[in-house]
N, C-alpha and C positions, 0 to 999 in steps of 0.2 A: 504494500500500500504506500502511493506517494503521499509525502509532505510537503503542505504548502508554508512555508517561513517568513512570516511578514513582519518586518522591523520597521518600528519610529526613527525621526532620526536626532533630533536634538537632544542632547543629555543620556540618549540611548547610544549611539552609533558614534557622533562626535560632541565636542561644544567650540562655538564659533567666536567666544570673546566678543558675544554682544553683537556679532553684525547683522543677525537679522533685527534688532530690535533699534539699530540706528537706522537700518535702509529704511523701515517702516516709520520710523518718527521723521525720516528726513521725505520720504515719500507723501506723508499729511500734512507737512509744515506748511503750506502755498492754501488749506486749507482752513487748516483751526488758527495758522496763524502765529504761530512759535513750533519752538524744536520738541518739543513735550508730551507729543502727542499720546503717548503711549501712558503717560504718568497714571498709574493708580488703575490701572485696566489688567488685568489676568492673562498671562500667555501662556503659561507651563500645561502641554499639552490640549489646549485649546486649536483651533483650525484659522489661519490666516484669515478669513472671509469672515468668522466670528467677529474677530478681534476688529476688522475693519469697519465691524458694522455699529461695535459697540462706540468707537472713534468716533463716526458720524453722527451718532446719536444722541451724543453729548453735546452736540451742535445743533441738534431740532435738525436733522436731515436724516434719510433713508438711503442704505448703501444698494441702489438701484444697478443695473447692466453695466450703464453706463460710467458711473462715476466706480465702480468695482473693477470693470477697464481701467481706467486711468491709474487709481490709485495702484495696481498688483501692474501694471507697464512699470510707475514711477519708481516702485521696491524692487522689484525685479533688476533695474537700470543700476539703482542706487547698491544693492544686495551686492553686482559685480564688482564696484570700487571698495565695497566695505570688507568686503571677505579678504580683502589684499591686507589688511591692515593686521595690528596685532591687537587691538580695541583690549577692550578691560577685559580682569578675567582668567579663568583657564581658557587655551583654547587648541583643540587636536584629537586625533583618536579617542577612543577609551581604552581601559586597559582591556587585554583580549578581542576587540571588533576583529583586527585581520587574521589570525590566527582561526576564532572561530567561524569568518565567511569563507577563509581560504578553505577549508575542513568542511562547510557544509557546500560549497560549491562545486567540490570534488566528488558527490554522490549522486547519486543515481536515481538514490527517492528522494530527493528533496530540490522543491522549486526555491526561491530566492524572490524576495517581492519586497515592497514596501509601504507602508498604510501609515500616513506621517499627517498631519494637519497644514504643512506646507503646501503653498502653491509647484505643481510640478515644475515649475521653469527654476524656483528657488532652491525648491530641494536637488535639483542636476548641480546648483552652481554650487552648492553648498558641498555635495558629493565629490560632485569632480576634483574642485578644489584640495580635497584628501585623496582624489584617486580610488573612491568606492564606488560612485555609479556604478562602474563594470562590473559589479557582481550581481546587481538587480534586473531579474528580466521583466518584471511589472510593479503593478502597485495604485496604489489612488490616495488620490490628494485633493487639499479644499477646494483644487475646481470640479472633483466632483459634486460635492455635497458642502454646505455649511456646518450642517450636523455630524460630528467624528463617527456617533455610532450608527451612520447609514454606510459608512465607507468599506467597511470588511467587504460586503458583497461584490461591490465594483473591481476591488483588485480578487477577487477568485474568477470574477467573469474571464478578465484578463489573462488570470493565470490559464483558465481553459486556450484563452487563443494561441501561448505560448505553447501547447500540446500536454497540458494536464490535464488528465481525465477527470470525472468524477470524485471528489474528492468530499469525506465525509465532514459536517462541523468539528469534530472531533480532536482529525489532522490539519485543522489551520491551527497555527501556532501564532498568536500576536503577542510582539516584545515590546515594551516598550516602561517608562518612567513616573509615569504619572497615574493615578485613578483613571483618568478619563481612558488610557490605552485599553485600563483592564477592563475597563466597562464598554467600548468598542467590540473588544472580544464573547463578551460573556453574551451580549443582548443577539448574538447570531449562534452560537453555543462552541464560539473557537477558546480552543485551549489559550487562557493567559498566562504568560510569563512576568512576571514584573522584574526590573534589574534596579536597584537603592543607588545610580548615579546622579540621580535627579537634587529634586527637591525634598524624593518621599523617602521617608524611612521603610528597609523590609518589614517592619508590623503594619506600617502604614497601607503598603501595598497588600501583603497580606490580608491586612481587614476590608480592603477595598472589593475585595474577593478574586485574588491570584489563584491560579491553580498551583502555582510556582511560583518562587522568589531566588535572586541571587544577588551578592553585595553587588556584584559587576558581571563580567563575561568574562573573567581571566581564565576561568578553569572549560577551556574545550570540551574535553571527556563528561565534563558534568552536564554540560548543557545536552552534549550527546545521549545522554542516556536518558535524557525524557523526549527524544523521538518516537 
């Protein structure tokens, strides 16, 4: 039976020293009007398209087609200058990421995917920039949906296009840092992972209702053994 492996990527996969949270305040600034945009609004594990609506909202406006264009062009543009930089912060792999994709890329039952709250064009620049895109061959992101936990199904549609069969709720595996991951997983009945590089603590995760928890990804063989 194949496995589908779908990873978050902020705080799960890498951390960026802050650059998505400046492209996106520098991408509203022409809007609300200062660099600040973001002040006091919730990102951790939340979905781009959220967070930009909550922005607008605080402005007496609706993050409409249109102006959800503009704004996720503006990030996107700004996303490529910021990631160059060293911004605040830790910012780089986590410990185990390559090790363990190197490991599950190399089998045979398992796909590789990713189901992140990032707009796709962000999450590539954010990836590449480390040199991990290449090991995802799908996945879905806030331009599919607003809502995180609509998103699992969109990257299994995907996974089938990449030639994965029928694959039970069971064997989707989502990783990721925050509640909101392990509750993306749980409401379509995919196995959750949670990894404590975030914000949340392993109990934290845990009570969030993980099927699994690890401090990190450093230990390969362990992660392997709940395939």
């Amino acid at each position: 039976m194949r496995k589908l492996v779908l990873f978050d990527i902020d705080a799960t996969l890498v951390l960026t020293g802050g650059a998505g949270l400046r492209a996106m305040n520098r991408s509203c600034a022409d809007l609300v009007g200062h660099g600040r945009a973001l002040d006091g609004i919730p990102v951790a594990g939340r979905t781009d398209r959220v967070i930009l609506s909550d922005v607008v909202r605080r402005i007496g406006r609706e993050l409409d087609q249109g102006l959800l264009a503009t704004l996720r062009e503006g990030y996107v543009a700004h996303l490529e200058e910021e990631i160059q930089h060293a911004g605040h912060g830790a910012k780089g792999v986590l410990p185990g990421v390559v090790p363990l994709l190197e490991g599950l890329a190399e089998r045979d039952d398992v796909l590789l995917g990713l189901v992140t709250g990032n707009f796709e064009a962000g999450a590539r620049i954010k990836l590449r920039y480390f040199d991990l895109w290449r090991y995802f061959r799908c996945g879905a992101f806030a331009d599919d949906a607003a809502d995180r936990n609509e998103l699992v199904p969109f990257a299994v549609a995907r996974a089938r296009g990449c030639g994965l069969q029928e694959v039970a709720p069971r064997d989707v595996l989502v990783i990721g840092d925050t509640p909101h991951d392990i509750a993306c997983a749980k409401v379509v009945g995919a196995t959750a992972v949670g990894v404590a590089t975030g914000g949340f603590t392993v109990d934290e995760l845990r009570n969030s209702g993980a099927d699994v928890v690890f401090e990190d990804l450093s230990d390969t063989d362990a992660f392997l053994r709940i395939l």
